[in-house]
C-alpha positions, 0 to 999 in steps of 0.5 A: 255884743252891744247890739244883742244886748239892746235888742234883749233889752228891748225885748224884755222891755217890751215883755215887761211892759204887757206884765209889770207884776212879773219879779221875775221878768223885771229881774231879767230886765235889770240883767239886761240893762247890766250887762247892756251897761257893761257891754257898752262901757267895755265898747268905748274902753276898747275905743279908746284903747285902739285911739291910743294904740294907733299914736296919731296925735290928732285924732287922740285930741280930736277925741278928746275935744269931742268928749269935752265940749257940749254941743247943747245951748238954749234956744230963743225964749219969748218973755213978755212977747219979745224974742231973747237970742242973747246968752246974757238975756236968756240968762236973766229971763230964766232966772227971773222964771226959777225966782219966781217959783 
C-alpha cells in the first residue's frame, strides 16, 4: 500500500512540475501526499503493534532505543584555519557564527 502511494505521488509530482498552473492536478497531488501520510502512519502503527504482539522484550526495547537515540552530530568545523573536532568547541564556534549574525 505505501509503495503504490509513493509511486502515485511521484507520478503526480512529476505531472505537476510540467503544469504548476493546473488547481486541479495539485489537488491530486495534495490527495497523494494525504493518503501517502495516511499509508505510511498506518505502516508503522501496525509495526508496532506486531512488535508488541509477539512479547519478545528485547526486541520491544531494541525498537524503542532506536526510535529515541539520534544517529545525527556535526562534523569537523574549520574556524580561522583550524580544525574543530571537540563537541565543546564546535559548540563555541557556532555560536560565535550565530552571534555575529
Amino acid at each position: 500500500m505505501v509503495h503504490n502511494c509513493v509511486t502515485l505521488k511521484r507520478k503526480c509530482w512529476k505531472e505537476l512540475a510540467e503544469r504548476p498552473w493546473d488547481s486541479l492536478l495539485r489537488q491530486k497531488y495534495r490527495d497523494c501526499v494525504y493518503k501517502y501520510r495516511k499509508a505510511l502512519q498506518q505502516y508503522h502503527t501496525n509495526a508496532e503493534e506486531r512488535l508488541i504482539s509477539t512479547n519478545q522484550l528485547g526486541a520491544f526495547y531494541r525498537y524503542i532505543k532506536k526510535r529515541i537515540t539520534s544517529s545525527t552530530s556535526v562534523g569537523a568545523i574549520v574556524q580561522n584555519d583550524v580544525v574543530l573536532t571537540d563537541d565543546g568547541s564546535k559548540a563555541n564556534a557556532l555560536n560565535d557564527h550565530f552571534a555575529s549574525v
